[in-house]
VOTI-13139 format. One record per residue: x, y, z of N, C-alpha, C, O in turn. Coordinates in steps of 0.02 Angstrom, whole numbers, plus 50000, padded with zeros to 5 digits. Example, Ala and Ser with C-alpha at 12.3 -4.5 7.8 and 13.67 -1.06 7.14 Angstrom:
506604971650390506154977550390506604983550390507124983450423/506424988850354506844994750357506455000250394506705005750402/
This chain:
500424994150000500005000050000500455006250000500945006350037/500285012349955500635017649964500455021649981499975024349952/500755024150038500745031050084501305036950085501875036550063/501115040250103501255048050100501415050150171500965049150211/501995053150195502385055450252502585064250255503185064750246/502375068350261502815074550306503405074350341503315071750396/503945075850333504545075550370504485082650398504715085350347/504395086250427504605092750467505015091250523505005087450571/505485096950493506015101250524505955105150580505625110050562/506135105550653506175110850680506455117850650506895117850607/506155123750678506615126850652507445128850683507935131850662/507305126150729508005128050796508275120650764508775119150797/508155116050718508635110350702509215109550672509045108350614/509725109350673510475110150627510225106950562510535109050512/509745102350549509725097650501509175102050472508705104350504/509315103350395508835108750349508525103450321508635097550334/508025106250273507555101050232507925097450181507765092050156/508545101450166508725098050118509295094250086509515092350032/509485093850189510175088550218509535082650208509675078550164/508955081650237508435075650240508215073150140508025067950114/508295076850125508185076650047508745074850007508575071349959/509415076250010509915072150000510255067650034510735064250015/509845067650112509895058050112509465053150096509585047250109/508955055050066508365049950047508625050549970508545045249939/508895055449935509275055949873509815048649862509835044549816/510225049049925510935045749924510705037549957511155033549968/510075035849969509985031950004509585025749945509295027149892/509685018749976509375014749941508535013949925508215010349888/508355019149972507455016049957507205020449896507335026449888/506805016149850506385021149799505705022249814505155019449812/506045029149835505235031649860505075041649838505525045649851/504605043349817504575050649768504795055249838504625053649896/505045058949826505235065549873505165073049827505165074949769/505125075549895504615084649876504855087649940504705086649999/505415092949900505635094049968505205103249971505045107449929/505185102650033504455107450066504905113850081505515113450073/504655118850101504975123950159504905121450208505155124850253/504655116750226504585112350339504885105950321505005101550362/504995105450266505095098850279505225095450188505385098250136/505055088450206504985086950131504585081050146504485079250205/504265077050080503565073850079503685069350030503645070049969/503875062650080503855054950043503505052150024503135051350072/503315049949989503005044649955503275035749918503775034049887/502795032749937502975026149909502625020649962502155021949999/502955014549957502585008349980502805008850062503355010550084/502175006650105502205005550154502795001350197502995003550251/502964997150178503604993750194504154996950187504634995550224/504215003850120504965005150119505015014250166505455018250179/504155013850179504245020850204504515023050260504815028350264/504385018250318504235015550381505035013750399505215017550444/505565008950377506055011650395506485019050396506715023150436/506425017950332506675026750305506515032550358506905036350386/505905031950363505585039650423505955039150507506075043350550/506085029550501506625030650556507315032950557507615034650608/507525032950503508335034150495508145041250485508535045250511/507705043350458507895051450455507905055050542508305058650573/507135051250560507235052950629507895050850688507995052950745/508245046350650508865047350695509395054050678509805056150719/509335056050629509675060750636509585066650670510045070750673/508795067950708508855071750758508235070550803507815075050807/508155064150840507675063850872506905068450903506295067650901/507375073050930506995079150955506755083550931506345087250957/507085084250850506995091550809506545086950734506135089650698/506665083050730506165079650690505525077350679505445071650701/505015080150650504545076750664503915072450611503845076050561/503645068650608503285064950562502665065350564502425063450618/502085068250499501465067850508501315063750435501755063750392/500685060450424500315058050395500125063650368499965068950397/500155061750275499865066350229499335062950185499575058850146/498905063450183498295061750153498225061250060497815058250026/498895066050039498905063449952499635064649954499905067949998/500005061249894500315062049867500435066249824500015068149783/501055068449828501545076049803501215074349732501155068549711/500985080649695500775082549637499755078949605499415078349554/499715077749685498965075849655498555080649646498555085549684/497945079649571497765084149573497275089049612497015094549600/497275083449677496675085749722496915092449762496545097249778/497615091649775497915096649799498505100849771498795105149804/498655099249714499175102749682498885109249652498365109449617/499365116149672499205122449680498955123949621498475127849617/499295120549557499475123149503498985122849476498795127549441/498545116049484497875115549438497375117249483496825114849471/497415121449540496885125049563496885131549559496535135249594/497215133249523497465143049512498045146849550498205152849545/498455139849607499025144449655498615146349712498015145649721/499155149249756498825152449817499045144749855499025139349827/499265146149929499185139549967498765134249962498155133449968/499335130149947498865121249968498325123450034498355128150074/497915118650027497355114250081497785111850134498075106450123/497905115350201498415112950262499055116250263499505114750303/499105120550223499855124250240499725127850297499995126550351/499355131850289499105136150360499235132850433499545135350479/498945127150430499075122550483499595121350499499895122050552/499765118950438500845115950455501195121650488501525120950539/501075128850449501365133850474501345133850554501865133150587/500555135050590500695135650640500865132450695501105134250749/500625124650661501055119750714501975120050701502355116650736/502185124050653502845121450646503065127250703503625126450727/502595134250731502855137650784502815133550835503025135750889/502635129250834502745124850925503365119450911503575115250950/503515120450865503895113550874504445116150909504555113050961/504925121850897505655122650963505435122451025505875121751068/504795122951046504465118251125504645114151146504985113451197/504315108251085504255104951091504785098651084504795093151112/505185101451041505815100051051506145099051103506245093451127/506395105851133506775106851184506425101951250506755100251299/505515099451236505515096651293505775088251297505925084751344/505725087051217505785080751205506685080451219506825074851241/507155083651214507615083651218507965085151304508535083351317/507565088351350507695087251395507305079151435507475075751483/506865078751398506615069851418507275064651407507535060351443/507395066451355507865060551347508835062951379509365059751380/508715067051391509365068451441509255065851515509715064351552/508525065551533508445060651585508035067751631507675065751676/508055074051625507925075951658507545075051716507205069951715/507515078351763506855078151828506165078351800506135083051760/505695075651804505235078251775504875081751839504995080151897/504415086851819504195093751869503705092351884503235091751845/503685091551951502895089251983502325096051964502405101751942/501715091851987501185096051971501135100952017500785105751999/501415101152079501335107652105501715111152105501605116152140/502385110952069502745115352051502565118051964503065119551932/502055118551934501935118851876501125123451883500805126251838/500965122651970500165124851985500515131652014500975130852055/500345137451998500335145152051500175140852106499915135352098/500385144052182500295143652242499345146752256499305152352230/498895145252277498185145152289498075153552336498025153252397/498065158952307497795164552354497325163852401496785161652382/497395165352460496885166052504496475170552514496695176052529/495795169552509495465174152499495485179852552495695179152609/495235185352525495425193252579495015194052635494405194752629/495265193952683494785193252763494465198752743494625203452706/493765196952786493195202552785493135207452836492615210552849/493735208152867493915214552921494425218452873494455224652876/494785215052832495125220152789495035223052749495295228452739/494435218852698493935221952654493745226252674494035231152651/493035228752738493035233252777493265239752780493015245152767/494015237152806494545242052819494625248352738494655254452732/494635242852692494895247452660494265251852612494335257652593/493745248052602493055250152608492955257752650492835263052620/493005257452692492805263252733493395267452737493315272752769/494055266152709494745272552696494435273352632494585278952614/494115270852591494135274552523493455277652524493405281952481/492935276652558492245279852574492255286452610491835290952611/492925285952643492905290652711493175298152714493135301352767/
């Protein structure tokens, strides 16, 4: 069966779209590549995709990331060209998830350094106590007075 992959790039990642595009270039699997501004967009058989998306993701665990794309590069359901131009169907999206990804990164990358992970009450504000009703009062009747 053939499927269709997103490779996005952090943008805080040393590895550009198109270090990932000339290793799927230099590499044994035949599979179509489209290399993106976030990323670039595989195509081919399920068996040869599925290793591949791992080796790219070793080259940067944390700054790499993989989504499911619903057509293949140049279909005409979504290709710009035979709809008049103007953004694909989901760029918008990609865009703004691609602002979370140095987050999300940095958190996946302190996970795997082992960090502490941060309890929930250090992650909760401390609980205000509500304002005694002699002080309320107080200041009630200095600003009335």
């Amino acid at each position: 069966m053939k499927i269709t992959k997103y490779v996005i790039t952090s943008p805080e990642s040393d590895i550009l779209p198109s270090d990932i595009a000339m290793k799927i270039y230099g590499s044994k699997y035949d599979v179509n590549v489209k290399e993106t501004c976030f990323g670039v967009i595989i195509s081919g058989e399920e068996e040869v995709i599925k290793p591949l998306v791992e080796e790219i993701r070793a080259l940067d665990p944390s700054g790499i990331f993989i989504k499911e794309r619903g057509f293949p590069p140049g279909d005409p359901r979504r290709c710009r060209g035979r709809r008049g131009g103007g953004a694909r169907p989901g760029y918008y999206m990609i865009e703004s998830e691609a602002k979370l990804l140095p987050l999300i990164s940095k958190a996946l990358a302190y996970q795997a350094e082992g960090e502490p992970e941060v309890s929930e009450a250090e992650t909760k504000p401390a609980k205000k106590k509500p304002l005694d009703t002699k002080k309320l009062e107080e200041i009630i009747e200095d600003e009335f007075s």
